[in-house]
Backbone as a chain_set.jsonl record, in Angstrom:
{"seq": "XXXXXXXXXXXXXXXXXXXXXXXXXXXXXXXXXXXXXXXXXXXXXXXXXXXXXXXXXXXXXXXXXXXXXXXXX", "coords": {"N": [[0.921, -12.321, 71.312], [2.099, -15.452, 72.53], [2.286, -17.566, 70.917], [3.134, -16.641, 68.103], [5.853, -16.249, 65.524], [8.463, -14.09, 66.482], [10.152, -11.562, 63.903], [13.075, -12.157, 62.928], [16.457, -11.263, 63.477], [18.914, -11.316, 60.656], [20.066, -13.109, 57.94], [17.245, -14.015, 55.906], [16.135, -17.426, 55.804], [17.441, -19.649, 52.967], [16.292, -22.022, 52.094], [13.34, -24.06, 52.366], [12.626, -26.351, 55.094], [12.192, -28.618, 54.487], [13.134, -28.99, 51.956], [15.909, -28.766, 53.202], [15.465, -31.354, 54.234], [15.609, -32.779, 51.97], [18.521, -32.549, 50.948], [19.729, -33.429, 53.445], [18.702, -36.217, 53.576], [19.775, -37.27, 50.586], [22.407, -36.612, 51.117], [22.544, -39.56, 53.119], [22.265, -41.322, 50.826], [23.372, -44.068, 48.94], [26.926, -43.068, 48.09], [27.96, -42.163, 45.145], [28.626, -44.378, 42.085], [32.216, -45.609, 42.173], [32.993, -43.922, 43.907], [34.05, -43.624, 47.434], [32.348, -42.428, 49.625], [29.857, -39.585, 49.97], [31.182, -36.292, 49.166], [31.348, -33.041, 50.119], [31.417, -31.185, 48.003], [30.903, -33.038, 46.042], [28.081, -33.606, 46.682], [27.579, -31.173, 46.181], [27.164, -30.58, 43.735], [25.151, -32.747, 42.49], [23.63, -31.433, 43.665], [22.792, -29.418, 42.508], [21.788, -29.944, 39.993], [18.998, -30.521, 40.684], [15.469, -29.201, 40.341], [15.092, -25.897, 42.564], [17.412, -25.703, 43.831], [19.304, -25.052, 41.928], [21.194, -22.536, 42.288], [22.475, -23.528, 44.74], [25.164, -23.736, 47.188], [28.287, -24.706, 48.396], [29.154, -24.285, 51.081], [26.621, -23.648, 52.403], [25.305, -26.524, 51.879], [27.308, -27.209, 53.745], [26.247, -25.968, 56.38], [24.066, -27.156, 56.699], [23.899, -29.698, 56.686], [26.357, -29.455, 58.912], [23.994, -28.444, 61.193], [22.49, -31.136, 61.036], [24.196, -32.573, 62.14], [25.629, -33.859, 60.855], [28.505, -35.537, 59.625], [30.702, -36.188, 57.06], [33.166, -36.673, 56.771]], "CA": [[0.597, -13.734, 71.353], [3.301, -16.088, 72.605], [2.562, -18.737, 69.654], [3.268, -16.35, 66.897], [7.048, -15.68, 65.762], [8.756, -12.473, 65.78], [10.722, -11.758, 63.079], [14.666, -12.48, 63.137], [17.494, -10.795, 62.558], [19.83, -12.029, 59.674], [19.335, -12.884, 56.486], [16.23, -14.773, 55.982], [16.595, -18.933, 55.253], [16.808, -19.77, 50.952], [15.765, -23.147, 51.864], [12.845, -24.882, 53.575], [13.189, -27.892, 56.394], [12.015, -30.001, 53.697], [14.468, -29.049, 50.917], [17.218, -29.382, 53.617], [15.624, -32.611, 54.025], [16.119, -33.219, 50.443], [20.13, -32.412, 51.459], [20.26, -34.509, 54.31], [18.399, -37.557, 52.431], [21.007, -37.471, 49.526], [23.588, -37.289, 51.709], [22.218, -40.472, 53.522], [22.248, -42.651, 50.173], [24.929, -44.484, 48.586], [27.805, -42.59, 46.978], [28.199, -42.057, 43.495], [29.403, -45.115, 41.534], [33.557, -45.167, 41.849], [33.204, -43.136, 45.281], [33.597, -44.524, 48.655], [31.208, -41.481, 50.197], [29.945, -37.957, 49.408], [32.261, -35.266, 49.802], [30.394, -31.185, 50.376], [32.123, -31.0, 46.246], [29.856, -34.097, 45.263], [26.701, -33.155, 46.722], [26.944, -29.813, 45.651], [27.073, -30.626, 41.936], [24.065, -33.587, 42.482], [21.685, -30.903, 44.437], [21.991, -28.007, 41.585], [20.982, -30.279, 39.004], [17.705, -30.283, 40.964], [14.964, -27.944, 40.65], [14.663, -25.364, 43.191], [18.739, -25.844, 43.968], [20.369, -24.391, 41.242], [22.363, -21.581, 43.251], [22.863, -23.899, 46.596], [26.697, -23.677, 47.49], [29.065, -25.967, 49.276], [28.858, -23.408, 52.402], [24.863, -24.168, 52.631], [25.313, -27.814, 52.029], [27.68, -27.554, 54.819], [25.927, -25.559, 56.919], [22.684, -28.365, 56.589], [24.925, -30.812, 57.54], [26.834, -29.615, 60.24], [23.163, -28.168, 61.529], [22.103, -32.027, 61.429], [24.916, -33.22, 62.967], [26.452, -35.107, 59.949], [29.889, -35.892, 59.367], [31.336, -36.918, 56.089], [34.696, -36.957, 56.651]], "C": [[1.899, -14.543, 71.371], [3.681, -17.133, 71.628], [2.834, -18.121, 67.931], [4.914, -15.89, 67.048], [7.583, -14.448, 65.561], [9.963, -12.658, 64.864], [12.429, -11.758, 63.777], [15.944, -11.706, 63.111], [18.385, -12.101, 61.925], [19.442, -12.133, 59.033], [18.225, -14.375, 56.729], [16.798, -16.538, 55.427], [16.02, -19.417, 54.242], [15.895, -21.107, 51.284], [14.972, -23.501, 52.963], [13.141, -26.18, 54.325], [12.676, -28.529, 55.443], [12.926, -29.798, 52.525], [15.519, -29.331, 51.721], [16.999, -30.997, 54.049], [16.171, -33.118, 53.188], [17.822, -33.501, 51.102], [20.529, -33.44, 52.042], [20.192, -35.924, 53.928], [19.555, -37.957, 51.358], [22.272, -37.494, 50.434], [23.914, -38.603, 52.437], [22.164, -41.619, 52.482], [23.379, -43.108, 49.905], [26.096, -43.607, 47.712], [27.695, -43.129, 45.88], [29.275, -43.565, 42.834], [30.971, -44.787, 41.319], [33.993, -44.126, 42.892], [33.071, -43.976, 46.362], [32.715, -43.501, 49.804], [31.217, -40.265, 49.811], [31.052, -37.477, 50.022], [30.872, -33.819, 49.239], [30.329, -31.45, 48.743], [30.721, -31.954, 45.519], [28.468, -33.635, 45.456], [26.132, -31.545, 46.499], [26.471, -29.807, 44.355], [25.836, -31.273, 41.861], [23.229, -32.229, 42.453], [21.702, -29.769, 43.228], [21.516, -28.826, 40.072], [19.756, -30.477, 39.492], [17.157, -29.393, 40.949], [15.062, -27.566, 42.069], [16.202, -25.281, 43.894], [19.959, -25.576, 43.029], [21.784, -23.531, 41.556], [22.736, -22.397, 44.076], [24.443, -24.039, 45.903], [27.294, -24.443, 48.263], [28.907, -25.127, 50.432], [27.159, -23.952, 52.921], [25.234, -25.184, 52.682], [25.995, -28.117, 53.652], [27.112, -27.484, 56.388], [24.726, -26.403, 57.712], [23.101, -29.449, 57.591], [25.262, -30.929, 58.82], [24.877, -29.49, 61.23], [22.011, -29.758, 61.987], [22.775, -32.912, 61.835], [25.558, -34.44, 61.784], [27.6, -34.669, 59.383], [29.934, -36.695, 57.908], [32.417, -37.263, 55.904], [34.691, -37.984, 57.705]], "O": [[2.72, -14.428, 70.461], [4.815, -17.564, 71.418], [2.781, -18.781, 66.893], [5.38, -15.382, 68.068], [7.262, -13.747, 64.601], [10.697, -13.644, 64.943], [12.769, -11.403, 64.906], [16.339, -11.871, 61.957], [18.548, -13.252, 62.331], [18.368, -11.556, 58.864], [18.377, -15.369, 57.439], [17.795, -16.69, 54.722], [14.822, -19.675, 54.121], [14.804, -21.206, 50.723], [15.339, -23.436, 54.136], [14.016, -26.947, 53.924], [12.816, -29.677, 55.862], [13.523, -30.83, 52.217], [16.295, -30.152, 51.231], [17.933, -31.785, 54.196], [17.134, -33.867, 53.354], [18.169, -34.556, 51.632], [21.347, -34.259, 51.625], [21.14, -36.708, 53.898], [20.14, -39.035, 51.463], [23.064, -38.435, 50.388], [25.084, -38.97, 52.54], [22.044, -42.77, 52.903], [24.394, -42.71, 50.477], [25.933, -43.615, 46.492], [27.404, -44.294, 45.61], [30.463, -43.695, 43.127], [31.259, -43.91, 40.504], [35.078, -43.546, 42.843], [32.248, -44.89, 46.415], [32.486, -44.017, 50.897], [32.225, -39.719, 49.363], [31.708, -37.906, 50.972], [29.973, -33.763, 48.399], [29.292, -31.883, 48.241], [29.856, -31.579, 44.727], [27.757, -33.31, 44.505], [25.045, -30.972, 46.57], [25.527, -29.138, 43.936], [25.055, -30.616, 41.172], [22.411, -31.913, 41.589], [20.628, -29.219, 42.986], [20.933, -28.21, 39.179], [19.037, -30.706, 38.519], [17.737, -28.403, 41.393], [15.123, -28.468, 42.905], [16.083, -24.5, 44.838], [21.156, -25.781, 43.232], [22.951, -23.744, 41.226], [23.831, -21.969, 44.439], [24.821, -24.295, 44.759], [26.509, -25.001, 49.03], [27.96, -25.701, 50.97], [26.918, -24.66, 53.899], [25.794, -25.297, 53.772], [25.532, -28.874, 54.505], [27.273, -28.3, 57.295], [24.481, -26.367, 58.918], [22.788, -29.847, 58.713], [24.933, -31.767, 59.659], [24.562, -30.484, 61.884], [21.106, -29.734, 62.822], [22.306, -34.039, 61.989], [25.836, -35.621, 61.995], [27.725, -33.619, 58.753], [29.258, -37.704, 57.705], [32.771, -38.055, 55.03], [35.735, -38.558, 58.013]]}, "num_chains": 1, "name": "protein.A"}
């Protein structure tokens, strides 16, 4: 059946398109009081005080990012 997917190689993806929403969203609000915009460093520390983001890593964050085409620098 052409509408079902076959499986992938690589390692499977920790996070769903709506948690990397989450990602992309926070990176879209205002920096942190005393910042003039996120940096990878900042929004890594924000997203593991959220559930379900404890482990995420500045590599993932980045990865989100570049993957939605956003620039912070």
């Amino acid at each position: 059946n052409a509408l079902v997917e076959k499986p992938r190689s690589g390692q499977p993806r920790k996070y769903t398109p709506a948690q990397e929403a989450e990602i992309i969203a926070m990176a879209c609000t205002d920096a942190p009081k005393g910042r003039k915009r996120w940096t990878i460093r900042l929004l890594t520390e924000r997203m593991k005080r959220r559930d379900e983001f404890e482990t995420i890593n500045r590599e993932t964050i980045r990865l989100v990012l570049k993957k939605a085409k956003l620039n912070l620098g």
